[in-house]
Backbone as ProteinMPNN parsed JSONL, in Angstrom:
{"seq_chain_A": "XXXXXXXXXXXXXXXXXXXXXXXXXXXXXXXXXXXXXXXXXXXXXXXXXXXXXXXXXXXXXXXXXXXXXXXXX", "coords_chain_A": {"N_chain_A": [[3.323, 16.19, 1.632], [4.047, 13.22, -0.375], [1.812, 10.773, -1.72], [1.784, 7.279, -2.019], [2.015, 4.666, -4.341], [2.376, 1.106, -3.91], [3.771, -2.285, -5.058], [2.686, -4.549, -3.49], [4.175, -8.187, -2.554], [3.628, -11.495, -1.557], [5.829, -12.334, -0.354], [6.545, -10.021, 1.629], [8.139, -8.221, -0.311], [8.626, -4.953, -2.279], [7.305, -3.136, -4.595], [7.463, 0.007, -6.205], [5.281, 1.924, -7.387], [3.83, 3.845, -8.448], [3.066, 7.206, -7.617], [1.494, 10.16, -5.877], [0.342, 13.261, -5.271], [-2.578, 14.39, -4.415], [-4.723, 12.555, -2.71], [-6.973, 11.811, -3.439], [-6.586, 11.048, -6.054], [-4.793, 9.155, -5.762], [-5.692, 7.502, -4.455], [-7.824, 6.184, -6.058], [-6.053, 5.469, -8.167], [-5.401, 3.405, -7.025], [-7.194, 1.53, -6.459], [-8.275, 1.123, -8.8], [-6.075, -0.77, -9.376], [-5.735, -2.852, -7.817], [-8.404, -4.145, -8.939], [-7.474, -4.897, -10.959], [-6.261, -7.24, -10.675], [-5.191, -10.089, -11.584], [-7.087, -13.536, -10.867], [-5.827, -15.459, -8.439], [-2.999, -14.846, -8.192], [-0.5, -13.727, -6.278], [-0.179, -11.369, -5.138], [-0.94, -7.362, -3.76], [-1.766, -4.64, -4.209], [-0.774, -1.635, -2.366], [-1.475, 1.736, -0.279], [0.262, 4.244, 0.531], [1.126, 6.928, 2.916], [3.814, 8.953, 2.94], [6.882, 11.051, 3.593], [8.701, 10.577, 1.735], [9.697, 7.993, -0.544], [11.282, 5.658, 0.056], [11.041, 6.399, 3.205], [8.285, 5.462, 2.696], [8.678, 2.787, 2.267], [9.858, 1.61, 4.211], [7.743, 1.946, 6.232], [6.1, 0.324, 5.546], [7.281, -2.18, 5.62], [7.472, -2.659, 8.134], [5.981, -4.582, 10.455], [2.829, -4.797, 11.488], [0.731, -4.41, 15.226], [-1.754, -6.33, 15.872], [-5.5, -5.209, 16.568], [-6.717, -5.418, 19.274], [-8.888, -7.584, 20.654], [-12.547, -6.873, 20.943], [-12.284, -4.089, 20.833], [-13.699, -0.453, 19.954], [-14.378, 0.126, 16.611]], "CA_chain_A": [[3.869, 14.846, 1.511], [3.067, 12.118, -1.599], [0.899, 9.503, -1.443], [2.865, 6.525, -2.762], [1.174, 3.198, -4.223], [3.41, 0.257, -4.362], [2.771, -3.472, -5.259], [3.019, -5.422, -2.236], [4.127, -9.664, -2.636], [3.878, -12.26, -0.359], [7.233, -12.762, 0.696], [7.003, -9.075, 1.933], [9.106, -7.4, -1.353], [7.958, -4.524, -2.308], [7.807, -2.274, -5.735], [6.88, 1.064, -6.449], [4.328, 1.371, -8.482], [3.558, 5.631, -8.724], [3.334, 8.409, -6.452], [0.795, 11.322, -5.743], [0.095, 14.342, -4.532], [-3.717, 14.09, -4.082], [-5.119, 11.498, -1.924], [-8.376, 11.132, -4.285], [-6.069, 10.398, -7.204], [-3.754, 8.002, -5.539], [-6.761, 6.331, -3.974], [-8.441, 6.012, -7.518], [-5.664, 4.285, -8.916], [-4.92, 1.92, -6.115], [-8.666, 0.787, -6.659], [-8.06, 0.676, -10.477], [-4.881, -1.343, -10.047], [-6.559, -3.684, -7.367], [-10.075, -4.55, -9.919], [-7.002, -5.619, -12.326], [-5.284, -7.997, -10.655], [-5.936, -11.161, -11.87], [-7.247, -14.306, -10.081], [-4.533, -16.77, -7.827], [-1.912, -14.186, -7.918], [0.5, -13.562, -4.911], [0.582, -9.942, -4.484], [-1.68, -6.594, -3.956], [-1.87, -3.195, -3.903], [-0.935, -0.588, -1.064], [-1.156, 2.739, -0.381], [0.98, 4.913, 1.542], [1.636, 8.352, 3.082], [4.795, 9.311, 3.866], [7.795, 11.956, 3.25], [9.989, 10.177, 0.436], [9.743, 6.724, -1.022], [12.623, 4.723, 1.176], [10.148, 5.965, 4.538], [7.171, 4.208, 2.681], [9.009, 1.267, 1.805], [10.629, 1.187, 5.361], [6.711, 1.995, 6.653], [5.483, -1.249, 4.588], [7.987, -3.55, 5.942], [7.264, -2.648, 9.672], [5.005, -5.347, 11.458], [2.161, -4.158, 12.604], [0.433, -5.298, 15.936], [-3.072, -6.856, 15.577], [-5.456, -5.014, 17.386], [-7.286, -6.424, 20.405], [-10.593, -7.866, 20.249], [-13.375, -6.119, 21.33], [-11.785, -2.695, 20.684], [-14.214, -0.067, 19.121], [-13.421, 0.407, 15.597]], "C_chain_A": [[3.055, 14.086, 0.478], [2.054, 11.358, -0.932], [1.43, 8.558, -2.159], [2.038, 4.808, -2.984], [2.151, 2.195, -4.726], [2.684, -1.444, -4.623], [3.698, -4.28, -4.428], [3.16, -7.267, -2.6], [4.372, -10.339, -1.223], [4.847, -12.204, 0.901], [7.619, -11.006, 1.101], [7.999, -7.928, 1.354], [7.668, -6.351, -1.736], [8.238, -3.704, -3.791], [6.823, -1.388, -6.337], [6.257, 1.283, -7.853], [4.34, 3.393, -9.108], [3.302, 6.166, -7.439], [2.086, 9.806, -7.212], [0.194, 12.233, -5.547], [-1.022, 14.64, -3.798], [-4.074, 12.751, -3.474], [-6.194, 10.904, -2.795], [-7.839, 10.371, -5.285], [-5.162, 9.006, -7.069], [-5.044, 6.905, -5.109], [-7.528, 5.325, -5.384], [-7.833, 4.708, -8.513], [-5.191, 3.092, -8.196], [-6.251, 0.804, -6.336], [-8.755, -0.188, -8.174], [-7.199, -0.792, -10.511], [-5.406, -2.917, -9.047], [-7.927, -4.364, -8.224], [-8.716, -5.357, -10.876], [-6.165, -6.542, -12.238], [-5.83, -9.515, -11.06], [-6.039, -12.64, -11.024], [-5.611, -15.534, -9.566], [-3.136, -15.674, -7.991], [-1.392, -13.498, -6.377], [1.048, -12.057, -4.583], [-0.974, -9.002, -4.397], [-0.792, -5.68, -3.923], [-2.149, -2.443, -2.812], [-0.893, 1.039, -1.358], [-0.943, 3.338, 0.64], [1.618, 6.607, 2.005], [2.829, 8.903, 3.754], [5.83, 10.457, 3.015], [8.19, 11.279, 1.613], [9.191, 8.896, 0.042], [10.299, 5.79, -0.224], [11.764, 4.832, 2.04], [9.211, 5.223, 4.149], [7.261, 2.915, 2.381], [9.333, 0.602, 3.337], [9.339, 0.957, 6.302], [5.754, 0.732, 6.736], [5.992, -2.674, 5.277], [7.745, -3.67, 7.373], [6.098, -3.794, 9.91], [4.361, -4.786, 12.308], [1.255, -4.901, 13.843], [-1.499, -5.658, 15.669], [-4.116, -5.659, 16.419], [-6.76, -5.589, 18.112], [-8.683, -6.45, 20.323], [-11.332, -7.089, 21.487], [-13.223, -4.705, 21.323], [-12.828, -2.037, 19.354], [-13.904, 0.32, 17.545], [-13.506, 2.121, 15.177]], "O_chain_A": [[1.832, 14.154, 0.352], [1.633, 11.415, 0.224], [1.665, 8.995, -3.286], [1.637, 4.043, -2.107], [2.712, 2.35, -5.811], [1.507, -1.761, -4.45], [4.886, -4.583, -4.536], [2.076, -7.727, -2.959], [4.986, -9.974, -0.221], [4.831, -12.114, 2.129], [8.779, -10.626, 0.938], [8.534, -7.035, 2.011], [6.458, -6.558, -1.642], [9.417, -3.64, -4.139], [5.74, -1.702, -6.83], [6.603, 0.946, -8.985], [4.89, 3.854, -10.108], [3.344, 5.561, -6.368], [1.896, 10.207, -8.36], [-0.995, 11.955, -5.699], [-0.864, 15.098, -2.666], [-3.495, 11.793, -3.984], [-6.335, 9.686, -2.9], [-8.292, 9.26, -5.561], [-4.915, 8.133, -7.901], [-5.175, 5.736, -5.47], [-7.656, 4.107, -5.507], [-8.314, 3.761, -9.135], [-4.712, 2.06, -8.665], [-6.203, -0.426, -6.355], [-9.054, -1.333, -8.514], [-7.425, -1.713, -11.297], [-5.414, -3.997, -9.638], [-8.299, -5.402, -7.678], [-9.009, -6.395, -11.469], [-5.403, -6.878, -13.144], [-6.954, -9.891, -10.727], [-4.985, -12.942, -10.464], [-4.756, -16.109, -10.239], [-2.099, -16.291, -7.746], [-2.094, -12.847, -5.603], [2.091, -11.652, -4.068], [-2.018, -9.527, -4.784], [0.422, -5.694, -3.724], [-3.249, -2.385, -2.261], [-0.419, 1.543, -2.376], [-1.64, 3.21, 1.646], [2.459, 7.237, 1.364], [2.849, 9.257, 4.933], [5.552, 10.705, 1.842], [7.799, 11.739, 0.54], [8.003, 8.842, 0.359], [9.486, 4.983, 0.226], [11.216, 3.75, 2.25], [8.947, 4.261, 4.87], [6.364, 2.083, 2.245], [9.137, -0.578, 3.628], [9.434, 0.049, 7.128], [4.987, 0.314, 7.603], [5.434, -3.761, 5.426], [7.808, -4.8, 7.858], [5.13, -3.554, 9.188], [4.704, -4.349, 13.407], [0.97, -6.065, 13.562], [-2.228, -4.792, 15.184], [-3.365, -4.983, 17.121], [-7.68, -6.138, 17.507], [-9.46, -5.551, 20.001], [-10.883, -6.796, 22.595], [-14.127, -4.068, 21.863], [-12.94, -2.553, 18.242], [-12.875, 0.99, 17.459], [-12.759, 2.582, 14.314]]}, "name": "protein", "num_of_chains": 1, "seq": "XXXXXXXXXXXXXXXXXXXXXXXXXXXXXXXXXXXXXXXXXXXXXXXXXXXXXXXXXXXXXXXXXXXXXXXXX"}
């Protein structure tokens, strides 16, 4: 399965940025693409593992639950 880095905005839109096979390499450039965003802007950088593209977009949009204080990390 890819590794898929998309650029995440506020209002929860989302747009695919690249895709790739290695985890070191996708990590690499999510770091890269994060150092270059420039100050007061309304979006980041995610990265995601899933089958296709559509599950990591559908993965992205899910709400996730907080989780509970005092829980070991």
């Amino acid at each position: 399965m890819p590794y898929f880095v998309f650029k995440v905005y506020d209002n929860r839109t989302f747009e695919p940025v690249d895709s790739f096979a290695q985890y070191r390499d996708a990590k690499r450039r999510t770091r890269e693409l994060r150092a270059g965003i420039p100050g007061g802007e309304a979006y980041t950088f995610r990265l995601i593992y899933a089958r296709h593209e559509s599950e990591a977009e559908r993965l992205l949009a899910q709400k996730r639950e907080a989780r509970p204080l005092g829980e070991d990390s």
